[in-house]
Legacy VTK file of the C-alpha trace (Angstrom):
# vtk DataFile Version 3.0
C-alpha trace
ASCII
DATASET POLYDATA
POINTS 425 float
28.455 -19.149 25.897
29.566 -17.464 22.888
28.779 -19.769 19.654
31.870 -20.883 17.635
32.211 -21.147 14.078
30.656 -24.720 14.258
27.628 -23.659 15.431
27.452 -20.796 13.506
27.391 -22.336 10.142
24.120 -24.695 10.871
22.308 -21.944 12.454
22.780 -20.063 9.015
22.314 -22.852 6.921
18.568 -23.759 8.794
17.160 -20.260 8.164
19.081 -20.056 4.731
17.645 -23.502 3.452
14.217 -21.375 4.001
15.246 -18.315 2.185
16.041 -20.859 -0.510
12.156 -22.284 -0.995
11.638 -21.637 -4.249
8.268 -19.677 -3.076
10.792 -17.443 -1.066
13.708 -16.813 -2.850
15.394 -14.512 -0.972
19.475 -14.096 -0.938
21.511 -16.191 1.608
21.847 -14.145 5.196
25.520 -13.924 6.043
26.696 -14.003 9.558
27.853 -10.789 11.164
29.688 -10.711 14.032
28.475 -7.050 15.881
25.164 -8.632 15.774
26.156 -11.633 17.337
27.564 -10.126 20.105
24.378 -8.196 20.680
22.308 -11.093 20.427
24.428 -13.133 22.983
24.079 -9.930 25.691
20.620 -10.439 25.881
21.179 -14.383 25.544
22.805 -14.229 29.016
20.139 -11.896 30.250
17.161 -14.366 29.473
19.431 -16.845 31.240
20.243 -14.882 34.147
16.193 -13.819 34.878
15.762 -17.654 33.822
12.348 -16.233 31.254
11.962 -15.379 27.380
11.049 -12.077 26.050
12.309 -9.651 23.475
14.983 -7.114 24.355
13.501 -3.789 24.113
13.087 -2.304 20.119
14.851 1.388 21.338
18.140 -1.393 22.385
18.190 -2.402 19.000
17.282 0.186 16.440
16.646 -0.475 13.054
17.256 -4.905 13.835
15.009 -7.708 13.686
15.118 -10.051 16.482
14.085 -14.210 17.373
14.257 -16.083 20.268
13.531 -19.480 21.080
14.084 -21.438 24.222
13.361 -25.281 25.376
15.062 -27.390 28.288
18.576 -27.835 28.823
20.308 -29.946 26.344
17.352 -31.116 24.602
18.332 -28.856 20.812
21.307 -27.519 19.362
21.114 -24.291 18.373
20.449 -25.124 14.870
17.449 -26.947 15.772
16.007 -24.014 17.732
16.105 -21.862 15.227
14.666 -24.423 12.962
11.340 -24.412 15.011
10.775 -21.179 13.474
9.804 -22.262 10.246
8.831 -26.161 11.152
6.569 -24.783 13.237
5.117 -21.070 11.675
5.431 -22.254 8.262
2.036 -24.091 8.060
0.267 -21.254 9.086
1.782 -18.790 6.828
0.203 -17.060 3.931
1.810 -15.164 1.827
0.776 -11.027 1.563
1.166 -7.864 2.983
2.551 -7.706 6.025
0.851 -7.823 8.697
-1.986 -9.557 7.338
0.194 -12.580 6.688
0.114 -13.322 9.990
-1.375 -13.231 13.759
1.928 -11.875 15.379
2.304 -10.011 16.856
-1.325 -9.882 19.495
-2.084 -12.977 18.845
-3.578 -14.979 21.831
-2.669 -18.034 20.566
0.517 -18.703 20.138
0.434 -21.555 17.918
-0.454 -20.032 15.063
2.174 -17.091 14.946
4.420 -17.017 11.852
6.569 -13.617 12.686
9.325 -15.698 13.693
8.818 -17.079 10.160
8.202 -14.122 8.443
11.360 -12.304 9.966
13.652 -16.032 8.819
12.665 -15.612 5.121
11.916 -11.633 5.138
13.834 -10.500 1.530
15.505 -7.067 2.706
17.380 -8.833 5.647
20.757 -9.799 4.372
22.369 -10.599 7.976
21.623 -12.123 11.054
23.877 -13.019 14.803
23.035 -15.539 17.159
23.428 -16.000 20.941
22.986 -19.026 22.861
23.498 -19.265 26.620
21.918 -21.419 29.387
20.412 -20.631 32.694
21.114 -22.133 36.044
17.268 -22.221 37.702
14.060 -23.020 36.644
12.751 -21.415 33.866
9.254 -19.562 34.274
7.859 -20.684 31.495
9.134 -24.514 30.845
9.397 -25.112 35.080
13.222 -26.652 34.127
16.730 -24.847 33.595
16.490 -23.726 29.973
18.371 -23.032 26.856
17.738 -19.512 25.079
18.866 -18.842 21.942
18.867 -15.264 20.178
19.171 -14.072 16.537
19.151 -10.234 15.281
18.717 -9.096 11.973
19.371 -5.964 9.838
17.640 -4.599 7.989
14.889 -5.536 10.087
12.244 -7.326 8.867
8.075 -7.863 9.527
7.769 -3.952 8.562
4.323 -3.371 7.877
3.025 -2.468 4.590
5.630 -4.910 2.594
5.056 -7.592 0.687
6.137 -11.069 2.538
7.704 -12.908 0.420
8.482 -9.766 -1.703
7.624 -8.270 -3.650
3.446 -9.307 -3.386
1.593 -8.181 -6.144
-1.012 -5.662 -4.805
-5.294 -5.654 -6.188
-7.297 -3.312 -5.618
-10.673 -2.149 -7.307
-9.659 1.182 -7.878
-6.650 3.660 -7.170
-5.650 7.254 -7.202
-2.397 8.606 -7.968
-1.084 11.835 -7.228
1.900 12.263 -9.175
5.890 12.669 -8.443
6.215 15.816 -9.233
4.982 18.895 -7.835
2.454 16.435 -5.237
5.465 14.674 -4.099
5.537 15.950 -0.680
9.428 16.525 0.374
10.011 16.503 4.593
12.555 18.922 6.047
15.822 16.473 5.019
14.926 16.088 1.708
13.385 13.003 0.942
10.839 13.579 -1.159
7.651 11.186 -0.408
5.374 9.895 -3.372
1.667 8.744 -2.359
-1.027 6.738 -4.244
-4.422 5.185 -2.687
-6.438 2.757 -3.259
-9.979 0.776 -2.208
-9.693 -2.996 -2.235
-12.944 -5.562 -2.908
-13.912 -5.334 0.439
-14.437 -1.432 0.656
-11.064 -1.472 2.197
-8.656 2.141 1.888
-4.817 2.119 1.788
-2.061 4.432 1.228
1.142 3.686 -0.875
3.879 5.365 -0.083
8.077 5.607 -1.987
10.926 7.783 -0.681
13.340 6.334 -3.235
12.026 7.574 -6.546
8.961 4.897 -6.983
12.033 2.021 -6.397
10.400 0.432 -3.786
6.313 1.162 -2.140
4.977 0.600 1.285
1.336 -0.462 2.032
-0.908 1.238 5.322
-4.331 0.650 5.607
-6.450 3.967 6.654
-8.927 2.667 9.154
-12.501 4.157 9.939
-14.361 4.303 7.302
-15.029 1.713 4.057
-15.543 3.504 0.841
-16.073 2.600 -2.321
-13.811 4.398 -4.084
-11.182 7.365 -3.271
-9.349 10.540 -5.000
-5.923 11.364 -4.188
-5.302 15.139 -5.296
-2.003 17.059 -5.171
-1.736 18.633 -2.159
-2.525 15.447 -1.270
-6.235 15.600 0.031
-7.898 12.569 0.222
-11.605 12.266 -0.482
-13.689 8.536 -0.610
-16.832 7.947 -1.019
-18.389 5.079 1.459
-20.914 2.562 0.472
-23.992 5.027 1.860
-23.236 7.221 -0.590
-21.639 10.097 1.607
-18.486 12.154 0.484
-15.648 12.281 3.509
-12.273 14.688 3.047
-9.005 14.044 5.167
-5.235 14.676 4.507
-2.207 12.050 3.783
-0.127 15.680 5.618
-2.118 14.532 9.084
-0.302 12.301 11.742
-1.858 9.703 11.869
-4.338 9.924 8.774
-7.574 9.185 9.860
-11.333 10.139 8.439
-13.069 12.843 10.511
-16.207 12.122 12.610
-18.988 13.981 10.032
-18.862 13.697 6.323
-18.662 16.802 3.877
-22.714 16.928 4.305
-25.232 16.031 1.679
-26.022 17.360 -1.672
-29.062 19.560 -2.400
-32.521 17.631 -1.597
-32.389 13.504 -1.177
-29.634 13.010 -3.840
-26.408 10.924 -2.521
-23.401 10.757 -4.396
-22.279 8.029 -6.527
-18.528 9.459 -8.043
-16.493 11.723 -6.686
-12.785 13.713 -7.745
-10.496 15.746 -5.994
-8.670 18.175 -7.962
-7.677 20.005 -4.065
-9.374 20.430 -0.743
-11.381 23.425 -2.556
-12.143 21.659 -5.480
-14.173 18.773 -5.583
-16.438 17.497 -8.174
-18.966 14.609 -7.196
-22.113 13.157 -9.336
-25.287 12.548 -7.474
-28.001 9.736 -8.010
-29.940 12.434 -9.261
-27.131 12.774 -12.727
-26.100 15.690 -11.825
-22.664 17.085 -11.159
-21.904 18.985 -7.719
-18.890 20.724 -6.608
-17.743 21.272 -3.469
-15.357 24.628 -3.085
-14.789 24.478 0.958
-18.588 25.399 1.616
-20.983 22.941 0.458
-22.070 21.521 -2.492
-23.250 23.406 -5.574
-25.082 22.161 -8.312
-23.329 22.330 -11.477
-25.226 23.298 -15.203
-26.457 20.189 -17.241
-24.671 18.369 -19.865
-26.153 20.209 -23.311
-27.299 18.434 -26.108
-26.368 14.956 -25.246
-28.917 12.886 -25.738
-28.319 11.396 -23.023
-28.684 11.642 -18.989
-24.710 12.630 -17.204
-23.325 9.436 -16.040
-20.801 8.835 -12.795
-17.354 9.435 -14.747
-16.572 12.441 -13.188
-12.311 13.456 -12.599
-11.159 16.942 -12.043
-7.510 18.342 -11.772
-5.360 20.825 -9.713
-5.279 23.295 -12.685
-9.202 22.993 -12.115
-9.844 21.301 -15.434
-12.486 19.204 -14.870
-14.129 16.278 -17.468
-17.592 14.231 -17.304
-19.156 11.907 -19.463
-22.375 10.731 -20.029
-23.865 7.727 -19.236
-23.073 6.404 -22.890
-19.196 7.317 -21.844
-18.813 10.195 -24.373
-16.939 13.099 -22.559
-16.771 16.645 -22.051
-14.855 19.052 -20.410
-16.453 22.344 -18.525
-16.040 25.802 -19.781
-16.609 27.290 -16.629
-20.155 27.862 -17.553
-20.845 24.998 -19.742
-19.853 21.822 -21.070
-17.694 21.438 -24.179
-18.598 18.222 -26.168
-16.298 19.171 -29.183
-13.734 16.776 -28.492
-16.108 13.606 -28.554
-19.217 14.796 -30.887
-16.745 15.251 -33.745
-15.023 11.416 -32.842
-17.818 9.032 -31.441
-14.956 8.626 -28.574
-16.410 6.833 -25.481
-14.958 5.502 -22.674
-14.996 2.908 -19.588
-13.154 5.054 -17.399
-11.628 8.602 -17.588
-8.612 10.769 -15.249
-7.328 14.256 -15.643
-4.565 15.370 -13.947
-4.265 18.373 -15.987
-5.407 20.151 -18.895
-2.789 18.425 -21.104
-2.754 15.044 -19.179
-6.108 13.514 -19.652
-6.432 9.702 -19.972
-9.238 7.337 -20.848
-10.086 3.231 -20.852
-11.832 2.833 -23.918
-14.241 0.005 -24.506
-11.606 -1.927 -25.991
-9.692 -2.059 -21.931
-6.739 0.078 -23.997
-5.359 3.591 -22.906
-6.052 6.338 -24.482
-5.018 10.409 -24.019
-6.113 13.554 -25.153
-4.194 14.798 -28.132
-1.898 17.765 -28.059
-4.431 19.454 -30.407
-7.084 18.959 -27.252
-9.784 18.070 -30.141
-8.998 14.257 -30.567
-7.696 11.243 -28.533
-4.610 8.714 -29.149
-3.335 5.569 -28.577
-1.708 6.057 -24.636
0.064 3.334 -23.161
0.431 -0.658 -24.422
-2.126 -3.004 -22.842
-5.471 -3.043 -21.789
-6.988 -1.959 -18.187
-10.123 -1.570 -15.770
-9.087 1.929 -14.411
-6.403 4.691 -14.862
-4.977 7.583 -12.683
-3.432 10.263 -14.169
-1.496 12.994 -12.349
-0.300 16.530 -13.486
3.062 15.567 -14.523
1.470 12.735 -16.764
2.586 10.024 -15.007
0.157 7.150 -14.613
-1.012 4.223 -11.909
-3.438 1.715 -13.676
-5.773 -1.460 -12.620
-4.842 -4.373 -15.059
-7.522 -6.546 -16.046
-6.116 -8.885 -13.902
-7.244 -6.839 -10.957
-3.452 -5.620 -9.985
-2.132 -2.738 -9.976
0.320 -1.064 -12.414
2.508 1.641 -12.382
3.987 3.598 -16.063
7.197 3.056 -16.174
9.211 4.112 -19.194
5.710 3.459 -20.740
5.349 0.100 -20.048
3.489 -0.945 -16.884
5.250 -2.259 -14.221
3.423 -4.359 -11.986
2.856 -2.585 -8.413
4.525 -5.290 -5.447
4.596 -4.707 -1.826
LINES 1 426
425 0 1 2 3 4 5 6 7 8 9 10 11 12 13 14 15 16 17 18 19 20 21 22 23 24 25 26 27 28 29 30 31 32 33 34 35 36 37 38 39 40 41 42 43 44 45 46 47 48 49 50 51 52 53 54 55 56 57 58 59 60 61 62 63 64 65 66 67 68 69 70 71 72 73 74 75 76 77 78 79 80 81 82 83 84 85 86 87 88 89 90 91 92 93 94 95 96 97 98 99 100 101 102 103 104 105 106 107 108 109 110 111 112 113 114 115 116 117 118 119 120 121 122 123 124 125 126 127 128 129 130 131 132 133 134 135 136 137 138 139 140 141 142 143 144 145 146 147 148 149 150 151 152 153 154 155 156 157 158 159 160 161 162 163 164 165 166 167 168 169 170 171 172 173 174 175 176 177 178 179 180 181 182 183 184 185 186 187 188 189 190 191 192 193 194 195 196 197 198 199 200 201 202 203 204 205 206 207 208 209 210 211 212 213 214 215 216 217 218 219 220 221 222 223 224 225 226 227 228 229 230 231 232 233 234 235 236 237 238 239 240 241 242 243 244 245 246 247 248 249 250 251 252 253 254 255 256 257 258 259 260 261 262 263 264 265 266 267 268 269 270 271 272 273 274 275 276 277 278 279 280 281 282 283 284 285 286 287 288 289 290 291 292 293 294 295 296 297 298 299 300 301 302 303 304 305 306 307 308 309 310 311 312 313 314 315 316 317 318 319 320 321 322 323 324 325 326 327 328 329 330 331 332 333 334 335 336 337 338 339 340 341 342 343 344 345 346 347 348 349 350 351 352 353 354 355 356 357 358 359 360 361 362 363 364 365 366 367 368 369 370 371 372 373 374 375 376 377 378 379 380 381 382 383 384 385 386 387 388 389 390 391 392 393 394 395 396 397 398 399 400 401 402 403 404 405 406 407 408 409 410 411 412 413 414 415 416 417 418 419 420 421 422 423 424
């Protein structure tokens, strides 16, 4: 039967009151009538086959879609849909979806929360039911059944977004490439912009915006844990697991996945414990042995010394697309190379030293300073000043001198209108 206006208003008002929670707080779904009468199609199908399952996703593109079912008579609509949350809420946890949440694959059934997670999901704005009632017994219960059907738009349980959204993201460390000249632009002309990032647990994900950095989508790139990652222009992605081995893919491959054999080893017994990716022929890595090595699309070469520091090379190591390329020492004082040599001008005349350092260019070169506040090189390229407000673990620099951060907090930050805006899924 179709559902009139009576039961139309509870069946909004039980998945509105949990848009509502104050946990949630997600914008009232309003009831839409094309969507009802798709929903109420494949109502009567369910009751015609007398079983529950989902009408296929390529009959529905682009909409979300719930169904619940129990014997004749025994729940109003309202109360069906209900079950979604009295039931799924309990085992929800809030996050990136779909780590929030065993559905779907999950062999046991009572501890899915997609039903859930599609009720309170924030970019859904409306929702149709349809409610009909079969005449045998139903497969599943053994008795005639009710089925009830909702479908949303915009869909929800999209993976890579923050459930409730936005979910503030951590990570350890991230890479940004930039949104300008990186930004990769498809043959319509939405132009992609791509960060990644390594979690606690040696986890790698991707970050992806086609709306100008409005709104970001998380994807985890499986087969390999590393322990940190570069991000470079033309978007080559190099991490560095946790044996100490260099691997190169691209974000450009479909899907993005780490190759079967690493980028080989440096000269001799020395592994790697730092690596940068200015491109996929220029990458810069520093070995156990305190060396730097770069890797130009044939194997590694070792690089000349530091001069004159005092000290042995430590693991800050970042290099650009332009090929400028900066290392430190292991006291954190910097220098950039020549191309034969390493110029410590800009920090032997300053006592600079920092806790982290990024160049995305030869005019765009960031530091964390052991105060946890930003600094950049000066226009003069012979002294550093103040950056951006607050204080950090990590920064990411790209060409165009825009900038992705870790907070002290462990989140992640993105420079916006130079004030970092906190980075949610």
């Amino acid at each position: 039967m179709t559902l009139n206006p009576s039961d139309q208003q509870p069946l909004l008002d039980a998945q509105n009151a949990y848009r509502a929670d104050p946990a949630v707080k997600a914008q009232n779904l309003v009831w839409d009538s094309t969507l009802a009468a798709g929903a109420q199609a494949w109502a009567d199908t369910l009751a015609a086959n007398n079983a529950a399952s989902h009408s296929p996703q390529s009959s529905r593109p682009g909409l979300g879609e719930n169904i619940a079912w129990g014997s004749t008579g025994a729940s109003t609509p309202a109360q069906l849909a209900n079950g979604w949350g009295t039931k799924e809420k309990p085992n929800f946890t809030p996050g990136i979806y779909p780590n929030v949440t065993l559905y779907p694959g999950s062999t046991d059934p009572n501890k899915q929360v997609g039903h859930y997670t599609q009720v309170i999901w924030g970019a859904t704005t409306k929702v149709g039911c349809g409610f009909a009632t079969g005449t045998a017994a139903d497969s599943q219960l053994g008795t005639v059944a009710d089925y009830l059907v909702c479908r949303y738009s915009p869909q929800g349980n999209v993976s890579g977004v923050g459930v409730p959204s936005p979910q503030p993201v951590t990570l350890a460390q991230v890479s940004w490439e930039g949104s300008g000249s990186g930004a990769s632009s498809t043959p319509g002309g939405t132009v992609w912009q791509f960060a990644c990032g390594v979690d606690a647990a040696n986890n790698v994900y991707s970050f992806t915006s086609t709306d100008g950095g409005t709104t970001w989508s998380q994807n985890q790139i499986t087969g390999k844990k590393m322990k940190m990652v570069s991000l470079a222009d033309d978007l080559t992605l190099c991490g560095l697991d946790t044996s100490g081995a260099i691997w190169q893919c691209s974000l450009m491959s479909t899907p993005v996945a780490w190759p079967s054999t690493s980028m080989g080893a440096a000269p001799g017994s020395v592994t790697f414990v730092s690596v940068s990716c200015g491109s996929a022929t220029n990458i810069w890595a520093v070995g156990t042995d305190t060396y730097c090595y770069q890797n130009m699309g044939s194997g590694w070469t070792k690089m000349p010394y530091l001069p004159g520091a005092g000290a042995a090379g430590g693991p800050l190591i970042s290099t650009a697309a332009d090929g400028t390329t900066w290392w430190c020492d292991n006291r954190g004082m910097p220098a950039r190379y020549t191309g034969s040599t390493w110029d410590w001008s800009v920090s032997s005349a300053t006592g600079w030293t920092f806790l982290q350092l990024s160049c995305g260019s030869s005019a765009n070169v960031w530091g964390i300073g052991n105060n946890s506040q930003y600094y950049k090189l000066a226009a003069s390229g012979t002294s550093w000043t103040s950056a951006a407000p607050g204080t950090g673990k990590q920064v990411s620099v790209a060409s165009d001198g825009t900038a992705w951060s870790i907070g002290t907090d462990n989140r992640v930050y993105r420079l916006v209108n130079n004030a970092w805006t906190m980075l949610g899924m």
